[in-house]
Steps between C-alpha positions, in 0.01 A plus 500: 500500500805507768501787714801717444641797675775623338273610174232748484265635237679820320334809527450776236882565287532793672517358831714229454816604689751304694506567840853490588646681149243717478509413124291238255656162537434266307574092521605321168492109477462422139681732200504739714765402662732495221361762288317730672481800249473815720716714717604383872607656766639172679425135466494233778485131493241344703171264554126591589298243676219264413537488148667253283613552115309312295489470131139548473459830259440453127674762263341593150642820442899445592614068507197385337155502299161503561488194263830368741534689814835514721521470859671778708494505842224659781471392901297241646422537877677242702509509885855474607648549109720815454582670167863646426550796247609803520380855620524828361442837650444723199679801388414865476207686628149404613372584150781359311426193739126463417626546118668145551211351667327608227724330263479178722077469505576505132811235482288312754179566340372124530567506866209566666616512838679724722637419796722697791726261656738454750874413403765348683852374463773264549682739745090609617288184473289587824480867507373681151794705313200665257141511576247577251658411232281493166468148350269372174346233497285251246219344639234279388220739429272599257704827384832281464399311117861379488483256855620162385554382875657178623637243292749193548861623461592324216208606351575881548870424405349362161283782475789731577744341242249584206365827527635839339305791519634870411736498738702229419473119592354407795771292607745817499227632799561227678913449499515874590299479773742214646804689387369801676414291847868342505633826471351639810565172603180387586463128480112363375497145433177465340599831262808309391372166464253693247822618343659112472228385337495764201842482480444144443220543279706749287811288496289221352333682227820641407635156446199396289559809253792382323539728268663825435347824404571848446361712785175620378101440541600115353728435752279629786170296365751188463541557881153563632377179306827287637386645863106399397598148440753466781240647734193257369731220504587546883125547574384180367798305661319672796194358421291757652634422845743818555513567897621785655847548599616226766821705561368866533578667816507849663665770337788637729773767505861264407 
């Protein structure tokens, strides 16, 4: 495992402080980034070090099934990768603070890693702006059930442009997340060649269901099987030879 010095272990809840807010900070790279669902007192784009995005997280509970998982996104240790998202010092007081990390272990409840990391930014990208700040993390261990791990990109982009869990399609996960990083205008090329190739997988199934429907259950089971076929079709053109991404580079600040 590459060494990396700009993550620690976190410590008890109680401890985990930033240094130079004295308040809980905590780093976002996945929907929490564009829906973070508690009070802040600031936010800050940024990037901590080491750690790519990677796809690599099933879902059963909110874009998928435990028959047909989704994939949300965790961090993979990388030497040299960064990670852009945002950070956000939380409002109100210590104990109103610890109230929102409690609602995070439970939002975050299949992470079962914590780690305190050092964040930097475009205008910073030497010096740390935050240090400390809290960041979750899936891993590949026994307590994680839901690990799916590496796959091919068109594979995951398959995977991705079927599943629908509780929360909504899994798809929907996966456009927001790209919305959200254009916004802050960060630019990650293997993120948004992800995003092409649902598009295009969505685009195609909506070609092959020509027909018109009310909006209803029909209509949405029409459009999961159209997506199915679409999907199955593009994975045996593949023939079981799916690389990864050619074109994926470093994510950077535009």
């Amino acid at each position: 495992m590459p060494r990396n010095d700009h993550c620690k272990p976190a410590p008890i809840q109680s401890r985990i402080q930033s240094r130079t807010t004295k308040s809980t900070a905590i780093f976002g790279y996945g929907s929490l980034v564009w829906r973070p669902g508690f009070d802040y007192e600031s936010k800050e784009v940024g990037f901590i070090r080491g750690y790519k995005r990677v796809f690599w997280q099933g879902s059963t509970d909110h874009r998928g099934t435990p028959e047909a998982p989704g994939r949300t996104v965790t961090l993979a240790e990388e030497e040299g990768a960064v990670t852009w998202g945002v950070a956000y010092r939380l409002a109100g007081s210590q104990e109103q603070q610890q109230q929102t990390i409690a609602y995070l272990e439970w939002r975050e409840k299949q992470y079962d890693v914590r780690r305190l990391c050092h964040m930097y930014t475009a205008d910073s990208p030497e010096q740390p702006v935050l240090m400390d700040v809290l960041v979750y993390i899936a891993t590949e261990s026994a307590s994680n059930v839901n690990w799916l791990g590496p796959a091919p990109l068109p594979a995951i982009a398959r995977q991705m442009a079927i599943s629908r869990g509780p929360s909504g399609p899994n798809h929907e996960y996966l456009l927001q997340l790209a919305a959200a990083m254009r916004q802050i205008k960060v630019v990650d090329p293997e993120l948004f060649e992800l995003e092409g190739m649902v598009k295009r997988l969505m685009a195609a199934a909506a070609s092959e269901l020509d027909i018109q429907q009310e909006p209803g259950e029909a209509a949405v089971a029409a459009a999961a099987a159209a997506v199915a076929a679409v999907a199955a079709a593009a994975g045996a053109a593949a023939g079981g030879t799916d690389g990864m991404s050619a074109t994926a580079g470093q994510a950077r600040h535009a």
